[in-house]
C-alpha positions as CSV (number, residue, x, y, z in Angstrom):
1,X,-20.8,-30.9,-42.5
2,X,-21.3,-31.7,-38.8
3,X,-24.5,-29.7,-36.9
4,X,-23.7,-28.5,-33.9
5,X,-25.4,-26.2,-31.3
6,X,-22.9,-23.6,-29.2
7,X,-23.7,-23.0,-25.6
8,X,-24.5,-19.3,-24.5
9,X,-22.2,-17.3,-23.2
10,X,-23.1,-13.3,-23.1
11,X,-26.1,-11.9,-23.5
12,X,-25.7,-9.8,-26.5
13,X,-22.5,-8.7,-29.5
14,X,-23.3,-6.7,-31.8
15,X,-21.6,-6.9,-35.6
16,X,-21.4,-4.5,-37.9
17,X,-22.8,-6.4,-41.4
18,X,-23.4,-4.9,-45.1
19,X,-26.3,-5.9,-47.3
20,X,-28.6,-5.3,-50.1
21,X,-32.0,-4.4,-49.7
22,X,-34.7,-4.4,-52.2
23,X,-37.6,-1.2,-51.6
24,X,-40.9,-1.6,-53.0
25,X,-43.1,1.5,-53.1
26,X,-46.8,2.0,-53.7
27,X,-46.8,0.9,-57.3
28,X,-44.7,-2.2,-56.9
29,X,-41.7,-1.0,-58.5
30,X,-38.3,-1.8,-56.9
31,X,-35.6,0.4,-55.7
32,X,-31.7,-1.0,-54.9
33,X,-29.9,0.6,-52.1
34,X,-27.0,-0.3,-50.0
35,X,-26.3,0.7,-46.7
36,X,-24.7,-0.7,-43.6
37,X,-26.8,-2.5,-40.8
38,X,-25.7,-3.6,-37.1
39,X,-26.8,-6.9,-36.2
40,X,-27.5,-8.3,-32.4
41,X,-27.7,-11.4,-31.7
42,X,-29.2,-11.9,-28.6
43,X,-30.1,-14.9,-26.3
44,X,-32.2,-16.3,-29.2
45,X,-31.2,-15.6,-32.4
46,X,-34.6,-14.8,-33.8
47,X,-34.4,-12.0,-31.7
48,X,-32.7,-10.0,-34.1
49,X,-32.2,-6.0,-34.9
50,X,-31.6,-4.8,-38.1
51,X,-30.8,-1.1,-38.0
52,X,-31.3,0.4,-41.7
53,X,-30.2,3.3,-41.7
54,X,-30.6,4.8,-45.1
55,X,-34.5,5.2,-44.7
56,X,-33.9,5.6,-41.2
57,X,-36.3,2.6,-40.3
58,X,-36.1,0.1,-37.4
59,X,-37.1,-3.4,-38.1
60,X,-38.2,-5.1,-35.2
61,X,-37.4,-8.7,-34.0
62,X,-40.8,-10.3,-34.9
63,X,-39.9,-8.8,-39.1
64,X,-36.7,-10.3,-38.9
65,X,-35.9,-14.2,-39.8
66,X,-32.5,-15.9,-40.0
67,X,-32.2,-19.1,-41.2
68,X,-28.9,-20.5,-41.1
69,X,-25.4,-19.5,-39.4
70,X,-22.3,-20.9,-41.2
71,X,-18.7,-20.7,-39.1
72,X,-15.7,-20.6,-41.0
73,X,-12.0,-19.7,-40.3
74,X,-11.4,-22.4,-37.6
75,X,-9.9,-25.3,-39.5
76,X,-13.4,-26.7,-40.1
77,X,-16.6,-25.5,-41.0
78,X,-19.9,-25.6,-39.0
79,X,-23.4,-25.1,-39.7
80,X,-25.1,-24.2,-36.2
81,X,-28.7,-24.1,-35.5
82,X,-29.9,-20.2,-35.2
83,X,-32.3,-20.8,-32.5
84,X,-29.6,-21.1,-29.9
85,X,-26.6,-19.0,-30.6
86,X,-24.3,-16.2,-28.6
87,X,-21.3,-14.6,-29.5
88,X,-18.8,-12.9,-27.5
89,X,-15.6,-11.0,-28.7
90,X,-12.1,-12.2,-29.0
91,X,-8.7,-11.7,-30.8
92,X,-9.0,-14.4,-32.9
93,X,-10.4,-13.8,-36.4
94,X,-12.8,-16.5,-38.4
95,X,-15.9,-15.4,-40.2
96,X,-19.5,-15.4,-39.6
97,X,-21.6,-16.2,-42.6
98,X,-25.6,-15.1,-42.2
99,X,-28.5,-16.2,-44.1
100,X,-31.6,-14.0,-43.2
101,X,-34.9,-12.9,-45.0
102,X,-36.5,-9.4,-44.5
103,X,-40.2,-9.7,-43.8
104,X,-41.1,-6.1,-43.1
105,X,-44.4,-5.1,-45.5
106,X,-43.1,-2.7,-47.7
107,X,-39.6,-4.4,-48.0
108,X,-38.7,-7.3,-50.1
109,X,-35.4,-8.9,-50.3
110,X,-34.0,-12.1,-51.6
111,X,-32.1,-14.5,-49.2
112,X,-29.3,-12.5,-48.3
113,X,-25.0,-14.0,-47.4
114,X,-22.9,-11.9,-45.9
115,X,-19.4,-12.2,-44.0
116,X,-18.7,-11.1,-40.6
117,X,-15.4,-11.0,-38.9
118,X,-16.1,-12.4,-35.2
119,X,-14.1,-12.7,-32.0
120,X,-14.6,-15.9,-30.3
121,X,-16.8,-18.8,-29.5
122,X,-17.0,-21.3,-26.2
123,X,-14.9,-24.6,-26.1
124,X,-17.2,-26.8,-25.0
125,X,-17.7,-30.7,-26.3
126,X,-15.5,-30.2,-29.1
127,X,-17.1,-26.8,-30.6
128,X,-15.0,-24.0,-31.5
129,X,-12.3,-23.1,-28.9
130,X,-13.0,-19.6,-27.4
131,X,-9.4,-19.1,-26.4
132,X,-7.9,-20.2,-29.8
133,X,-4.8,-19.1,-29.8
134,X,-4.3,-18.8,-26.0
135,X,-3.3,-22.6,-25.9
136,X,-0.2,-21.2,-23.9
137,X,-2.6,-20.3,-21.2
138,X,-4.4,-22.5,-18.5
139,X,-8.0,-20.9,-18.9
140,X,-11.1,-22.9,-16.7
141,X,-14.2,-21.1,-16.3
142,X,-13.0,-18.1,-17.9
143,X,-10.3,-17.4,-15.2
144,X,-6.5,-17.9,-15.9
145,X,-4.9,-20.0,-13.4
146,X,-1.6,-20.0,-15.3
147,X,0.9,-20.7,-18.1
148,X,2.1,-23.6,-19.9
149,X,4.5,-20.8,-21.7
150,X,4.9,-17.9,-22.3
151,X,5.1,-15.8,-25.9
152,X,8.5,-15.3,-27.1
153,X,9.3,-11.4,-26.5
154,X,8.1,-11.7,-23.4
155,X,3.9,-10.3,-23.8
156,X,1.5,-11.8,-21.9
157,X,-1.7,-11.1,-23.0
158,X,-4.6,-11.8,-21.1
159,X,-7.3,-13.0,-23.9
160,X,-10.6,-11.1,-23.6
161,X,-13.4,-12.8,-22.4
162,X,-11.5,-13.9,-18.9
163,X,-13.2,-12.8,-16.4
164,X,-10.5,-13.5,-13.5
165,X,-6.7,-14.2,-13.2
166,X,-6.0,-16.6,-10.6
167,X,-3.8,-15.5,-7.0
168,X,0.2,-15.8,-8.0
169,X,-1.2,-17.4,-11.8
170,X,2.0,-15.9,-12.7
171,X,4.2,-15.4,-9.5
172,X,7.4,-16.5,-9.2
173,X,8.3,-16.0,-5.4
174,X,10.7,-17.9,-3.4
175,X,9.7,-20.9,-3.0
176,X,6.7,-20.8,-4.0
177,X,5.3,-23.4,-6.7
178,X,2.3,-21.6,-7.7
179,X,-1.1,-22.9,-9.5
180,X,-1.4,-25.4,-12.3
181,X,1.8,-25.3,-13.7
182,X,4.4,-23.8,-11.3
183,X,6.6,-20.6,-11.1
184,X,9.0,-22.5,-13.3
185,X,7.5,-21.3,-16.7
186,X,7.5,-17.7,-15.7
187,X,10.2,-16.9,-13.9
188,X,12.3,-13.9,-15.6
189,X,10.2,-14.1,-18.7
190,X,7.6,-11.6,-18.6
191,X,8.4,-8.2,-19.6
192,X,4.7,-6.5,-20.1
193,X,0.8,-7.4,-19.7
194,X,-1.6,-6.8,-21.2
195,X,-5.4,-7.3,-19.5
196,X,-8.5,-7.0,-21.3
197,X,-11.5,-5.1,-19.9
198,X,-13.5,-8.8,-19.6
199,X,-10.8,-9.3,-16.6
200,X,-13.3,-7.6,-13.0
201,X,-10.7,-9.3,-10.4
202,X,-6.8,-10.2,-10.5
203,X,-6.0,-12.8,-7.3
204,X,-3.3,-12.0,-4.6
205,X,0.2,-11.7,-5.8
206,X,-0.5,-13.0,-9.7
207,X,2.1,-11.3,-11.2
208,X,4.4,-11.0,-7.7
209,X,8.6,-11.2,-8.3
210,X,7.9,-11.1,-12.3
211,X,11.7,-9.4,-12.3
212,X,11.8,-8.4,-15.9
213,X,8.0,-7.4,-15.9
214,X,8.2,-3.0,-17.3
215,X,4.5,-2.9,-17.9
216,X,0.9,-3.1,-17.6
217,X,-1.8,-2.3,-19.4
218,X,-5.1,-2.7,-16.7
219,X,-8.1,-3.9,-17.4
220,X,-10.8,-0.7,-16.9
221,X,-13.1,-2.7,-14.9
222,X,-10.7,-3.8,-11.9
223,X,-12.1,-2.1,-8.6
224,X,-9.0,-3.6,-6.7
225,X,-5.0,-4.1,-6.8
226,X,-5.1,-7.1,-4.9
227,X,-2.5,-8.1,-2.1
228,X,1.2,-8.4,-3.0
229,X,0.0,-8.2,-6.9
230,X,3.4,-6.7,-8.6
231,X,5.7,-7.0,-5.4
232,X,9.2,-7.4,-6.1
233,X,8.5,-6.5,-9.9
234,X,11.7,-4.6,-10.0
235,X,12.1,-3.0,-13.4
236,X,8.2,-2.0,-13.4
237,X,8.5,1.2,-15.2
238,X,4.4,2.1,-16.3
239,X,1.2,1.0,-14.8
240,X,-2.2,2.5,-15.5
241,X,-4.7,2.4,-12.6
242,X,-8.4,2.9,-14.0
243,X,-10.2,5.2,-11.6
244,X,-12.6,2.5,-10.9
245,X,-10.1,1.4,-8.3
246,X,-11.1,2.1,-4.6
247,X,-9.0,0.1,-2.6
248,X,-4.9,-1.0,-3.3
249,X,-3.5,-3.8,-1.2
250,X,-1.0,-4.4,0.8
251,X,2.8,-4.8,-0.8
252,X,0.9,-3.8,-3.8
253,X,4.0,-2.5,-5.4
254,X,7.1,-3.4,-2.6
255,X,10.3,-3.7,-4.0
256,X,9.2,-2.1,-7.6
257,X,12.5,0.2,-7.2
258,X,11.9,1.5,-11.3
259,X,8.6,2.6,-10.4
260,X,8.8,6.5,-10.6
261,X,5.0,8.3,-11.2
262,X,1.9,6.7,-10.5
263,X,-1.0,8.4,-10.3
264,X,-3.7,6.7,-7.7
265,X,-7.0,6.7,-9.0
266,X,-10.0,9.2,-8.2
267,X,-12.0,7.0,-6.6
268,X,-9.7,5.4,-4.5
269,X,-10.7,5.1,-0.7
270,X,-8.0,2.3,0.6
271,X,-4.1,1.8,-0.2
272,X,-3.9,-1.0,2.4
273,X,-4.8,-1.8,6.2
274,X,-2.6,-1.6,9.1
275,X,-3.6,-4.0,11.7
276,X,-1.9,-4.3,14.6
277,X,1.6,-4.9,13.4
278,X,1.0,-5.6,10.5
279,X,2.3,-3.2,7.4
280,X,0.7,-2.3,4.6
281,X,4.0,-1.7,2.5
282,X,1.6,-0.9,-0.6
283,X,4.7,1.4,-2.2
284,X,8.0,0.3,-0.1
285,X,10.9,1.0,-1.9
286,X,9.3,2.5,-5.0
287,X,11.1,5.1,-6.5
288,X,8.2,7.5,-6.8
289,X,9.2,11.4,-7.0
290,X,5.9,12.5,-5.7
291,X,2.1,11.6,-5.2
292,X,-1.0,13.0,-4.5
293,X,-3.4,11.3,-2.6
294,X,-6.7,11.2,-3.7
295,X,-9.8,13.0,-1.9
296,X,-11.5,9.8,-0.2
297,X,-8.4,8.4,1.4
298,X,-8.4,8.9,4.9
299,X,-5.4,6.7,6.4
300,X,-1.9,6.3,5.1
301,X,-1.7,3.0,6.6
302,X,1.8,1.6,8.1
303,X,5.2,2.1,5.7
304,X,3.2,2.7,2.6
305,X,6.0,4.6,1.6
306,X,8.5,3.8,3.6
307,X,12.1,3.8,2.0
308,X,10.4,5.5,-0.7
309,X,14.2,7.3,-0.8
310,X,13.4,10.1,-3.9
311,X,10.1,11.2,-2.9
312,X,9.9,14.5,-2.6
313,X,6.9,16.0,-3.1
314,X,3.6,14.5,-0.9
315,X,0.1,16.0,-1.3
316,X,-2.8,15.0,1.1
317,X,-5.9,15.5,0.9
318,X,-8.4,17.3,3.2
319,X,-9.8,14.6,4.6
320,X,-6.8,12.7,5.7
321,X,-7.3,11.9,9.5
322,X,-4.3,9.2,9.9
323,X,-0.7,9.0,9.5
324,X,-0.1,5.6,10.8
325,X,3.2,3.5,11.7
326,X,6.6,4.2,9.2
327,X,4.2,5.8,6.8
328,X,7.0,7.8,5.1
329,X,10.1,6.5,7.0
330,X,13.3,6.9,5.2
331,X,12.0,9.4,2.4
332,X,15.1,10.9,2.8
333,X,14.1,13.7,-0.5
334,X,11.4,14.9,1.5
335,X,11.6,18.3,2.0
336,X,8.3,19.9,3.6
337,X,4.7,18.1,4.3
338,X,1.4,19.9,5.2
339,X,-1.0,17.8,7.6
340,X,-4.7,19.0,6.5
341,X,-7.2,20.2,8.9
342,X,-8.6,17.0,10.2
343,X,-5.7,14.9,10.9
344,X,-5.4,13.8,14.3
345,X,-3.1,11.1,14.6
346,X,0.8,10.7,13.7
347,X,2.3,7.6,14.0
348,X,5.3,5.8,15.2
349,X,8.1,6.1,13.2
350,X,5.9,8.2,11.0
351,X,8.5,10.6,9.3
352,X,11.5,8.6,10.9
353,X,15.1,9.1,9.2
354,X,13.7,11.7,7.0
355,X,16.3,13.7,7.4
356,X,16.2,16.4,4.1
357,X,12.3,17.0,6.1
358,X,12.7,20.7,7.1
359,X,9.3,22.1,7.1
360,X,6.4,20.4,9.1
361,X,2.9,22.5,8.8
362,X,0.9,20.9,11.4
363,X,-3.1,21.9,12.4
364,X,-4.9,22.1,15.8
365,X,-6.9,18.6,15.6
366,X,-3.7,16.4,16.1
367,X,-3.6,14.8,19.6
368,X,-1.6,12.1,19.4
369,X,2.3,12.4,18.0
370,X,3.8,8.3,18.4
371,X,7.4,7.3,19.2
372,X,10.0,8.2,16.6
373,X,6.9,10.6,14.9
374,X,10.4,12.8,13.7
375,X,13.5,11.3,15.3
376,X,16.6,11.5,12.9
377,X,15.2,14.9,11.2
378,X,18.1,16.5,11.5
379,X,16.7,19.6,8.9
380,X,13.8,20.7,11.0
381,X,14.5,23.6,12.8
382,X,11.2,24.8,14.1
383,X,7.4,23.4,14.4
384,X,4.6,24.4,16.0
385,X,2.5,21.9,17.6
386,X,-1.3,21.4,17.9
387,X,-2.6,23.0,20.5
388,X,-5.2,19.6,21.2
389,X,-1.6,17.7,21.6
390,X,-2.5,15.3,24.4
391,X,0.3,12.4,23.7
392,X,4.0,13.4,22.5
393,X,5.2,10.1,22.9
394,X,9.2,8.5,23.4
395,X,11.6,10.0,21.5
396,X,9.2,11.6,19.0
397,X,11.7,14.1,18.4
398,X,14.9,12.4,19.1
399,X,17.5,13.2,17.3
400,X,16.1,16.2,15.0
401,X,16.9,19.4,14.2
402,X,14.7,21.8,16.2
403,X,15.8,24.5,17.8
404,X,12.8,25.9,20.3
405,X,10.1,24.2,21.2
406,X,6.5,24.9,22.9
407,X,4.9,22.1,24.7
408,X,1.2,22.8,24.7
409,X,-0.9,23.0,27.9
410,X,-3.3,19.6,27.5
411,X,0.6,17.7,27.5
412,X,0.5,15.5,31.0
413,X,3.9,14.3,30.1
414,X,7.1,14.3,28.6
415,X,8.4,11.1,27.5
416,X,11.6,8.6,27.2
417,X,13.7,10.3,25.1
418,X,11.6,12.9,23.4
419,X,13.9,15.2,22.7
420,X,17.2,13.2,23.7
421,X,20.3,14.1,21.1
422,X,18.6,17.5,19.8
423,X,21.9,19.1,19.6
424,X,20.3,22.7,18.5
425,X,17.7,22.9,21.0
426,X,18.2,25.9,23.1
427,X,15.0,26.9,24.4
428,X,12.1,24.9,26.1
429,X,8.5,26.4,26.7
430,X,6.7,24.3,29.1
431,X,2.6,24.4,29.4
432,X,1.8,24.2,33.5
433,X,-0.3,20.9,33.2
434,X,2.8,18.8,32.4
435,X,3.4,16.0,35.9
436,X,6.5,14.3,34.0
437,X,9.5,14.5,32.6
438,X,10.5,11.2,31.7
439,X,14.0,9.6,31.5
440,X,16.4,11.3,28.9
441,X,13.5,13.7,27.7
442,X,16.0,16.3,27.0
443,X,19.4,13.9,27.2
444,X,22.5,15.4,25.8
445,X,20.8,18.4,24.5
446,X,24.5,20.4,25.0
447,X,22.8,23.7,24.2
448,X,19.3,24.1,25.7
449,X,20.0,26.6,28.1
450,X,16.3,28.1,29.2
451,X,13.6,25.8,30.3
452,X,10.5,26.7,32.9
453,X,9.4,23.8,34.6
454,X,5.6,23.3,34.8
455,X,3.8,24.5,38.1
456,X,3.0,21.1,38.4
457,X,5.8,18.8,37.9
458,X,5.8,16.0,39.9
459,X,8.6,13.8,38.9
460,X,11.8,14.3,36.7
461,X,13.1,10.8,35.8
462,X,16.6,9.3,35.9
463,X,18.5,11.3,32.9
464,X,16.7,13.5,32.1
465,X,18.8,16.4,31.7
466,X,22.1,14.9,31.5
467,X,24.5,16.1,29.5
468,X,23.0,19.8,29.3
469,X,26.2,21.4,29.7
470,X,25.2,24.8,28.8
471,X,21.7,24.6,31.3
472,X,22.7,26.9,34.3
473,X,19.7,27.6,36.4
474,X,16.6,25.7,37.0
475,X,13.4,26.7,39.2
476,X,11.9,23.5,40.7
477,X,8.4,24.0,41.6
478,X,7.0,22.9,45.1
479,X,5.3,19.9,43.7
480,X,8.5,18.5,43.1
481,X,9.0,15.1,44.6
482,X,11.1,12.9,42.5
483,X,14.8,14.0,40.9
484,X,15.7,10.7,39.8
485,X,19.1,8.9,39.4
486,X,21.5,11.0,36.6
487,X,18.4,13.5,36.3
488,X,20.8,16.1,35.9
489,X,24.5,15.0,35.4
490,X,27.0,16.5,34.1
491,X,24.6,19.5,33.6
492,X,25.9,23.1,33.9
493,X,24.0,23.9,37.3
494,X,25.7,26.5,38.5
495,X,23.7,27.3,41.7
496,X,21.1,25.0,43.0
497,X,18.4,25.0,46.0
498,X,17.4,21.1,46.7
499,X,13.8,21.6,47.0
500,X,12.4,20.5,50.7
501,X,9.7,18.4,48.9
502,X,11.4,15.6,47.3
503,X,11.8,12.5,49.4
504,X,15.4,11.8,49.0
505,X,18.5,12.7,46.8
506,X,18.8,10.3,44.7
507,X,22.3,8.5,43.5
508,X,24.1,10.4,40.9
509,X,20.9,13.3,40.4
510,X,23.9,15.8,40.3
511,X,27.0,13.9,39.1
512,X,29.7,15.7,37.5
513,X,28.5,19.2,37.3
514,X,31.6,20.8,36.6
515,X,29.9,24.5,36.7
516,X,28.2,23.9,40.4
517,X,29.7,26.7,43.0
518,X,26.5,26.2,45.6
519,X,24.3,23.6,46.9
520,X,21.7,24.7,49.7
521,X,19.2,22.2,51.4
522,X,16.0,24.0,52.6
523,X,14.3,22.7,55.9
524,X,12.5,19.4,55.6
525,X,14.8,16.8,55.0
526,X,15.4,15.4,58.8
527,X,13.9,11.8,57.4
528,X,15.3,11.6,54.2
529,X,18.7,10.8,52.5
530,X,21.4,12.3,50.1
531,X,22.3,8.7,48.2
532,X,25.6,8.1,47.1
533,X,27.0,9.6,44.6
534,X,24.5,12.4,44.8
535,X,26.7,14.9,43.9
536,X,30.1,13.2,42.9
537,X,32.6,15.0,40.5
538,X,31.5,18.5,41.2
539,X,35.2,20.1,40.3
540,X,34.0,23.5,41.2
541,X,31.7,22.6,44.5
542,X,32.8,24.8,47.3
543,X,29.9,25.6,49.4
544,X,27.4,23.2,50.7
545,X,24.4,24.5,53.3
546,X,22.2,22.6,55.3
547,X,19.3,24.8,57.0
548,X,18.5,21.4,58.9
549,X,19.3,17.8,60.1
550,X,19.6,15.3,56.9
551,X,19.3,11.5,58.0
552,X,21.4,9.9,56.0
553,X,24.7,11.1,53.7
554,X,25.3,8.4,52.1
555,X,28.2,6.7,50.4
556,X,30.4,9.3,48.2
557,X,27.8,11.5,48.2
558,X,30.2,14.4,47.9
559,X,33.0,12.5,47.0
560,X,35.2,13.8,44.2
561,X,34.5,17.6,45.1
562,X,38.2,18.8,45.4
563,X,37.5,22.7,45.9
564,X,35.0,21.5,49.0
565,X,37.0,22.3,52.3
566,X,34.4,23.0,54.8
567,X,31.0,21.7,55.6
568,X,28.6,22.5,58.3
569,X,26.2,19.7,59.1
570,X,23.6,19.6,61.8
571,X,23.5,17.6,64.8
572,X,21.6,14.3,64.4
573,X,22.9,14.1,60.5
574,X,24.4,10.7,60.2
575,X,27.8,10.9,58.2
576,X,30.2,9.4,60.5
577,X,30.0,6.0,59.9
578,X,31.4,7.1,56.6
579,X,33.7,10.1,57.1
580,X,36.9,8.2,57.5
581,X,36.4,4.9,56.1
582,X,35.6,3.1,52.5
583,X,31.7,4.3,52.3
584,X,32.6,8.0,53.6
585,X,30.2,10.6,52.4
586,X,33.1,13.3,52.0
587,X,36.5,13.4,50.1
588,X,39.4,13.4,52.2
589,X,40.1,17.3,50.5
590,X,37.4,18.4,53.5
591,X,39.3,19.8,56.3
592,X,37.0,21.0,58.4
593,X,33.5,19.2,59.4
594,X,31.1,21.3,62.0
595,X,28.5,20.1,64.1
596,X,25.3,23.0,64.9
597,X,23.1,21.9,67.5
């Protein structure tokens, strides 16, 4: 029989063990019980506990002696010294055979043999193999780095006593050859996993592109999903996320399209980081039907849920302060969402393409709505936004379905294309601090028809009505300075009075308004210019007024205005280098051109 000594491993397992005790009492005379005892054996074996619980008495290490250890069950048998001993647990089964004495005063007790089942012991120099049984696997230093196979039916089963499984151990992604042994052995093979409580951290992208993989079984004492861990698991049905998990990483779950419930953990306070451009992507793709996110989470970072196509049911949490990039683009079941109390800011693309989205419940702390926030929501009729709104950025509502808006009054600006294509729009409410409307703000909205400009607009930029057929008057304040190029063609103007304050005309700012009877230019224009095209196409244009000289009518300015016969100009106006010749300002359908002095 070879002696060998086992290295330590853990500080203490207990085993439960049955024995016969012997009671003496006060006259010597000998009492047989049986009961069952639990047995620790610590860092040295001497220290040992023998709970007795039939007399309810706890013998203490120093009344406590074992004397030999004998290991069976492995193919051979060992006899280890006791002074140096730990176990730990394991799958494996082999027995445990322990010689002790009782040395307690009023207990005596021959030498005592009983057999244990145990778990596992460490590989080391030839001693028993810990992970007996797990041959498949490439275990070093208690962390799984990979597979030499995998079990026929497809279980992997993590062996307990790991402490770690290696990043992509078991991933098979494009091109990638993995650790140890190479994606090679895994690929398509893996249909569940199983991973004991021993396992605290699970590397980057260990079980990534695993395409027949429908299961997991988590270890309870993970506190992260790492990075890219089941992306591109696609017929990953279950999952069970202990709610010692704070934090879930980015592409967690991309691309696991049979993934239908989840529910994040309590304790949860991350599910990925957005920086910069970069995208979180924790549940892309997924086929969840609805989630709740947990109390501590305060960011939805960028496209956790984008494409996310049957979700339709979201519930944040009070604390929720972010809605960053694509968070929810393309949920295209999503009906309504209510943003809590304290979130502030919406992102780019935040609820882009959700088009079934028809109720938006929005509080008074957001100030910034991104680009694209809601463009393509065709089902949203109505919303009602924050009154701290400071930044409504390009085309945030491009696109949707509203049908009245009220810009609040901290808004400097419109932007690019903020409500450009909304179809149903009939009715704009603007707040008086607004400077800007940028180009096609409201472009080819064919049914707003009521808008007040803000007492201090500034600038309207190239666009930005065109195509608002149904718009008939507008009231331009005198802070006016700018009507830029196609501001407002085709448009359905009907009257208009150019405002004395903007520097010129610019080309095209009244193309092809087929409803426009009347043009009259206030005083103050004797330095500027009516650029070409200005007012080209104007089927219905048949009176034009100047209350003073203009310096330049530029090229085809008026062109195209067939019901235009007569126009007074004053004297110093230059249109003559024009009138009759290629660049004239005037169709040839003018018969009559006056001069006032």
């Amino acid at each position: 029989m070879k002696k060998i000594k086992l290295l330590t491993i853990l500080p203490t397992a207990a085993i439960a063990l049955p024995f016969s005790v012997m009671s003496c009492d006060g006259g010597g005379q000998e009492n047989n019980s049986s009961t069952t005892t639990k047995l620790d054996l610590s860092a040295e074996l001497n220290s040992v506990v023998v709970e007795y619980d039939g007399n309810k008495s706890i013998l203490k290490p120093s009344e406590v002696k074992v004397e030999k250890i004998r290991i069976t069950g492995f193919g051979s048998e060992y006899e280890v010294e006791p002074n140096s001993i730990n176990l730990v647990p394991h799958d494996d089964k082999g027995t445990l055979e322990v010689t002790f004495k009782l040395r307690q005063k009023n207990l005596v007790s021959n030498v005592q043999s009983k057999t244990v089942e145990i778990k596992n012991f460490l590989n080391s120099s030839g001693n028993v193999d810990k992970y007996k049984g797990y041959e498949h696997l490439v275990i070093e230093n208690d962390i799984v780095k990979g597979a030499k196979s995998i079990p026929a039916g497809g279980i992997l089963e993590i062996p307990d006593g790991v402490t770690s499984i290696a990043a992509a151990a078991f991933s098979f992604k494009a091109g990638n050859l993995n650790t140890v042994v190479g994606s090679s052995v895994t690929k398509n093979q893996i249909t569940r996993v199983i991973i004991p409580d021993s396992v605290t951290t699970i590397g980057a992208a260990a079980f990534a592109e695993n395409v027949n993989l429908e299961s997991v079984v988590m270890s309870k004492k993970v506190n992260k999903i790492s990075e890219a861990l089941f992306e591109g698991c696609v017929r990953l049905k279950t999952i069970n996320l202990p709610n010692e998990i704070d934090t879930i990483g980015n592409y967690a779950f991309l691309r696991c399209k049979a993934l239908t419930k989840i529910d994040l953990p309590k304790n949860l306070t991350s599910l990925g980081s957005s920086i910069d451009l970069t995208a979180a992507k924790t549940f892309q793709g997924t086929s969840l039907t609805e989630i709740t996110i947990p109390a501590n989470v305060k960011m939805i970072p960028t496209s956790t849920f984008e494409g996310c196509e049957s979700l339709s049911k979201v519930t944040l949490n009070s604390k929720l302060e972010k809605v960053s990039w694509a968070a929810f683009k393309g949920c295209t079941s999503l009906t309504e969402i209510n943003l809590p109390e304290n979130v502030k800011f919406i992102g780019k693309h935040a609820f882009l393409n959700c088009s079934n989205l028809a109720k938006v419940e929005m509080k008074n702390k957001v100030t910034e709505i991104k680009e694209g926030a809601f463009e393509n929501v065709t089902a949203l009729k109505n919303i009602t936004l924050s009154t701290a709104l400071t930044t409504l950025s390009k085309e945030a509502f491009k696109n949707s379905g509203i049908t009245t808006i009220a810009l609040p009054a901290n808004l400097k600006a419109i932007e690019e294309g903020t409500f450009e294509n909304c179809t149903a729009l009939t009715k704009v409410t603007m707040g008086n601090n607004i400077t800007a409307i940028n180009s096609k703000a409201f472009y080819n909205c064919g049914v707003l028809n009521s808008i007040n400009l803000s007492t201090s607009l500034v600038k309207i930029q190239n666009n930005a009505f065109e195509n608002t057929t149904n718009l008939s008057v507008v009231t331009f304040p005198t802070t006016i300075t700018l009507i830029d190029n196609g501001a407002f063609k085709n448009s359905g103007l009907v009257t208009l009075t150019v405002p004395g304050t903007l520097s010129n005309v610019e080309p095209e700012s009244f193309m092809n308004c087929k409803k426009l009877t009347t043009v009259t230019f206030g005083t103050g224009w004797d330095n500027k210019d009516i650029k070409s095209k200005a007012f080209y196409g104007c089927d219905v244009l048949t009176t034009v007024t100047f209350a003073s000289k203009v310096k330049n009518i530029l090229k085809e300015a008026f062109f195209a205005c067939p019901l235009l016969k007569e126009v007074s100009i004053h004297k110093g106006t230059d249109w003559k280098t024009g009138l009759m010749n290629k660049n004239k300002a005037f169709d040839e359908t003018i018969t009559t051109v006056k001069v006032i002095n």
